[in-house]
Phi, psi and omega in degrees: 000120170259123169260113181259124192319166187249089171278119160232080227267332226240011147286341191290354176269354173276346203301353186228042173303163180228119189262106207267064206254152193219147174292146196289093172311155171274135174293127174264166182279094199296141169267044192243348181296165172262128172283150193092159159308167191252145151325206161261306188259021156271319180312318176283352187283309159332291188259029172243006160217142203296139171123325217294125185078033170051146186090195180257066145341178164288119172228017153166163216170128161250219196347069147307127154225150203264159156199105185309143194229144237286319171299030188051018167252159164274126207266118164253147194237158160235167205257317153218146168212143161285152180221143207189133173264019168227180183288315178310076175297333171320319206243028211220009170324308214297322210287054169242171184195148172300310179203140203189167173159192181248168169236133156296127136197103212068265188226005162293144178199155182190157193255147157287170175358175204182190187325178171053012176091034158298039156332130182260007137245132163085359183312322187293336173267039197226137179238136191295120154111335173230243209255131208191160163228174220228154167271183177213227177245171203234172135200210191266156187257149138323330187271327142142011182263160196263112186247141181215132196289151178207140172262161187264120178246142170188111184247135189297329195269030167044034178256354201019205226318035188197193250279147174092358182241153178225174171258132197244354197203170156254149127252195181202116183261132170258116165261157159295134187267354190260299223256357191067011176295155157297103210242334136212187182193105170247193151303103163318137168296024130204098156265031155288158164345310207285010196010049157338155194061354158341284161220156202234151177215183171198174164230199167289355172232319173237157151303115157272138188220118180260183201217144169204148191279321182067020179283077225260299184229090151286324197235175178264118195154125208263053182187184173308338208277008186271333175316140164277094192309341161276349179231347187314326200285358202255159145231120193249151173225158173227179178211149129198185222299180202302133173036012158288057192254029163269345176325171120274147188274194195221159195249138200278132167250000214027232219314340174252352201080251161266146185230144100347313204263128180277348167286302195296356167295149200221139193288160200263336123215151196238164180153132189082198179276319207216077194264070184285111160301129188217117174243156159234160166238106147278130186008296165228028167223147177257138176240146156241122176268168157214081186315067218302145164041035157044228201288352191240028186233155189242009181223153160234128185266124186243135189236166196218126132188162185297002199210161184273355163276359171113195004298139203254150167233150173286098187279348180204175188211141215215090177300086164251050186267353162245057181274315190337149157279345163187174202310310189272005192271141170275182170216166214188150164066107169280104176239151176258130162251141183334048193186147163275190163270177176291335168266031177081342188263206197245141164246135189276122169232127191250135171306161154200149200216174158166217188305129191302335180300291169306310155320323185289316180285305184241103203288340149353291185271012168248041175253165199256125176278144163207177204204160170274155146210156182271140186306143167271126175198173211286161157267145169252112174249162180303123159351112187260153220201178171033040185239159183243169205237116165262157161283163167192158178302123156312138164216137160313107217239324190236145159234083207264003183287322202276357161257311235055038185248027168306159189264115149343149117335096181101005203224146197234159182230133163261116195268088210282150187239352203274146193110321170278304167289164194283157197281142173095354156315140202246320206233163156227173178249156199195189213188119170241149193211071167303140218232104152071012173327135179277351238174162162258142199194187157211169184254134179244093187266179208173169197271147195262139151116334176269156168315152165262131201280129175287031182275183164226168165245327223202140174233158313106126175241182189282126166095354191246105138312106171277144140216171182239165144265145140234177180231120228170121166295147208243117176275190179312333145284013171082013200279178193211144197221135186234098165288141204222115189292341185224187169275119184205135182291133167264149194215142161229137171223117187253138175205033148206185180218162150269137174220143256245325187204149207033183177118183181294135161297167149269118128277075192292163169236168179270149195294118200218124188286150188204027190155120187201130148313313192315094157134006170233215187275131182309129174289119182285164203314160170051354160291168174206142201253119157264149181237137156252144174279275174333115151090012157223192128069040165090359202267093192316182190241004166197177165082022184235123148333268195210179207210156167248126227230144143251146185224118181240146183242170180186164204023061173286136158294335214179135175297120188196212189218149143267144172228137180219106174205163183299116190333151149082008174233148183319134185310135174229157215286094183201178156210137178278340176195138178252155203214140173223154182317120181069015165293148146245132199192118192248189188181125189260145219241154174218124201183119195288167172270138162310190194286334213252353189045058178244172174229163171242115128325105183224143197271115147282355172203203214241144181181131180264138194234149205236099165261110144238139195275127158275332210196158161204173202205128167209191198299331177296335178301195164326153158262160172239187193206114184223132158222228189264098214299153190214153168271105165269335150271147127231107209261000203267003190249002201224172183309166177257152193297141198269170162288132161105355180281158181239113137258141184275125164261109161284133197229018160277007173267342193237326151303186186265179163294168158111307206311155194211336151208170162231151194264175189189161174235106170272108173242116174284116210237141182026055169272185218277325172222197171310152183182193176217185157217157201211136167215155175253192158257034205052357171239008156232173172289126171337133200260241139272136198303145182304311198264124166245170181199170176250189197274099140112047166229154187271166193185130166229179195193146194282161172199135148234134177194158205276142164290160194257190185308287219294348180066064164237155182206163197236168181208160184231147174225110201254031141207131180316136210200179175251156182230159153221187190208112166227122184298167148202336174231121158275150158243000000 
């Protein structure tokens, strides 16, 4: 598809214009209007004629952005538009304006600023054709004024809209929201490149402003290639507080979270030639369009996330390269308006454009196009229930070093499984394993297409390879989706699966030690330790699936692994548990029995190791129940819990009746020293600890135990420490 840039070479003819500027009369309220938004096709019906807002009206005009204004009408701003009550654009240069647009109201329309560089912002600063501004998005302030983001333009080579012009700023203009004066119009308070207020969200506490260079004609060139290629592809976001856009913000960083400082923003996605991000928030999901690569892209990519920082996922991909308005003509700047339809969907609204020549004549085809799409949002599944655990031989299902696929910071990987888990499996049983974390951090997995959970599996400091066990829901292609606070390479190593109809029961036992180095000799680098299971420690001596096993290393020589799998079958590439020099660090193992029912431990460096049975599993147990894992502790809103205290999680609130255990993912979060955590049902004295954890580093671990009547369960910490509890499998 050849796409021709939106040249506006033919301002140049204004340049010795004589400028007459006036303020943006207040729009009256017609009472003959219709209440409400407009559709996609009243909207296309609107803008399929020259003339919009009476007179010699809006007749063409690109990059619209709507901003709702607190009475129900709508402010539309454009980047230039021309104004005309016919298609015949030839006799009509002088009729422009840098920005400029209409007011909406219902099915009412009237213009802000107009002809002759009637700018409705900026005009005192504006000389036509060398610096002038463009809008970018807006929302309402705290202060009760309409604040709208304007990029600062400026081309030396006095040509305006083509090779040589850039945005050198940000400003930021406050309207009236009732009469539209301009009431002031400065330097944003990061009047940088990065133009913040690209689009603006929010949530209940802050205001978002995502940011793009918008550096369009860098190169001389009829391709992508005009684009400036280090920053188009990027987008950064920055907040503050809620309608407070007097702030100075503060910048998404991933792996730290928030900065002061705007050298520490980091991009939010990066993707394509040209990734301008345009977000909304409909009720609890944020959606983002994007025209990739603007006038020289055939697609709009609509994103999804639960947070205005992601993870963003793609929910559709939207072809409109036969959108065009005519062969050589594009389409460009994807915006969502603030609002659903009477049916619940989005209406899409797209620039179009093409050769100048052409636009000129018919102005029709430099007017804004628009479509329905369906809101994007999570799936919710039902709870799965009456399921058993099949075994399997650890297999290594993810790598992400060996694709070259590490994970972003803030970014997530979908881990497809199906063909490793067993067929028709809804869960899996895993070993997650972070790799070379760029940051202190955590790992969160979960079922791909529901929402992300405010949970963790795995928590991680910079530079340490961590691993966990999980339990963990599947979604319908069996895929497993892992999310990472920081950058860091992933390992999955899978060895069960939950499946819906035949597979393992659950048996817990009480915690019986079965194999320990301590107080001999250290298992040496490349050794293998056999431990027997089967026929000790309450474990029958046949007729058992698989076993749930901790596995502790301690006093490590050297940064390293446990590989924990069944005797007599080839060692295999997986790992159960990681280390580092001088670690005590456990990790719970769910691992089938050899015939003989032993399992084998094997050290990559020298280390004494700690084997004890939690659990064993056959047809006869417990059935389990998995869903999307939820959080019932946090300590951290509340006093921390102190050393040597027992805290009680009451867990009738959040189980079924009935329920008698659970699997949980247990995190100590920034405790004061070295330590262990330990969890019961509350009726008995702590056994060996779930958690070994270090002194101000967060550190988690899987614990399955059994429940008391009342469905509690208690945990001890023997240095004050924040705790969390994040469920996942009841029984």
């Amino acid at each position: 598809m050849r796409l021709l840039r939106r040249c506006l070479v033919a301002f140049a003819l204004l340049a010795g214009a004589v400028l007459v500027v006036q303020p943006a009369a207040p729009t009256s309220h017609a009472a003959a209007c219709s209440a409400g938004n407009l559709s996609a096709a009243q909207l296309t019906a609107v803008f399929a004629n020259p003339g919009v807002g009476g007179g010699a009206g809006y007749a063409g005009g690109d990059y619209q952005h709507v901003y709702p204004l607190p009475d129900g009408r709508n402010l539309w701003l454009f980047q230039d538009v021309f104004f005309s009550a016919d298609n015949d654009l030839r006799d009509s240069l002088t009729a422009a304006a840098h920005n400029a647009g209409l007011v909406q109201n219902g099915n009412c329309w009237s213009i802000v600023g107009g002809p002759q560089m009637h700018n409705f912002i900026g005009s005192a600063q504006t000389t036509p054709l060398v610096h002038w501004f463009w809008p970018l998005d807006g929302a309402m302030g705290a202060d009760g004024t309409l604040w709208i983001f304007m990029a600062e333009m400026y081309n030396p080579n006095k040509n305006g809209a083509t090779w040589g012009a850039a945005p050198i700023g940000t400003w930021v203009a406050r309207v009236d929201p009732s009469t539209l004066a301009v009431l002031s119009f400065t330097k944003a308070p990061d009047s940088g490149g990065r133009l913040y207020g690209w689009s603006v969200t929010d949530d209940s506490g802050y205001s978002y402003l995502y940011g793009h260079c918008y550096r369009q004609y860098t190169h001389v060139a009829s391709s992508v290639a005009q684009f400036d290629s280090t920053c188009m592809p990027s987008t950064y976001l920055a907040r503050v507080p809620k309608g407070h856009f007097e702030a100075k913000p503060e910048y998404w960083t991933g792996s730290a979270g928030w900065s002061a400082d705007p050298a520490a923003a980091r991009p939010l996605m990066t993707r394509g030639y040209a990734n301008p991000m345009d977000v909304q928030r409909f009720g609890d999901v944020y959606v983002n369009v994007t025209k990739i690569d603007d006038w020289w892209g055939a697609y709009v990519y609509v994103d999804k996330a639960p947070n205005p920082w992601g993870p963003w996922e793609t929910d559709q991909i939207v072809s409109v390269v036969n959108d065009r308005r005519c062969s050589q003509c594009g389409n460009y700047h994807a915006q969502l308006l603030p609002y659903l339809d009477a049916n619940g969907k989005m209406v899409l609204s797209l620039s179009n454009g093409g050769p100048f020549n052409l636009w000129q004549a018919n102005a029709y085809l430099y007017r804004p196009s628009f479509m329905t799409l369906p809101l994007p949002n999570y799936r919710v599944d039902a709870a799965a229930s009456g399921l058993g655990v099949v075994a399997r031989s650890p297999l290594r299902a993810m790598d992400t070093r060996k694709v070259n696929r590490r994970v972003k910071g803030g970014t997530f990987l979908v881990v497809p499984l199906a063909g490793v888990v067993a067929p028709g499996a809804v869960g899996v049983v895993a070993n997650l394993t972070a790799v070379s974390p760029s940051a202190v951090g955590y790992l969160t997995a979960w079922s791909c297409g529901a929402r992300l959970p405010t949970t963790s599996v795995l928590n991680y400091r910079a530079g340490a390879t961590t691993a966990n066990a999980v339990h963990v829901r599947l979604d319908g292609a069996q895929q497993l989706c892992v999310f990472s606070w920081a950058d860091a390479d992933v390992l999955v190593d899978v060895s069960g699966s939950y499946v819906p109809v035949g597979g393992a029961g659950l048996h817990p036992t009480p915690v019986t030690r079965v194999a320990t180095t301590i107080g001999g000799t250290q298992l040496a680098a490349g050794a293998t330790l056999t431990v027997p299971v089967g026929g000790t420690a309450g474990v029958p001596s046949s007729g058992v699936d698989l076993a749930t096993l901790t596995v502790t290393a301690s006093s490590v020589s050297a940064k390293g692994f446990l590989t924990v799998w069944p005797c007599g079958e080839a060692l295999p590439t997986v790992s159960s548990l990681n280390m580092e020099a001088g670690d005590t660090v456990a990790n719970s193992v769910t691992v089938p029995l050899a015939s003989n029912g032993t399992v084998c431990v094997y050290s990559s460096v020298a280390t004494h190791v700690t084997v004890d049975v939690v659990a064993w599993w056959n047809g006869s147990g417990l059935r389990a129940r998995i869903d999307l894992a939820l959080r019932p502790l946090d300590t951290r809103s509340s006093p921390r819990p102190t050393a040597g205290s027992v805290t009680v999680v009451p867990l009738s609130a959040v189980t079924p009746v009935g329920t008698t255990a659970v699997i949980g993912n247990l995190t100590a979060v920034g405790p004061s020293a070295a330590g262990s955590l330990s969890v019961t049902d509350c009726t008995a004295t702590p056994d060996d600890p779930t958690l070994q954890y270090a002194a101000f580093e967060s550190r988690a671990g899987l614990g399955l135990v059994p429940l008391s009547a009342d469905r509690t369960l208690c945990l001890r910490t023997t240095a004050a420490a924040n705790l969390l509890v994040d469920l996942m499998v009841t029984f």
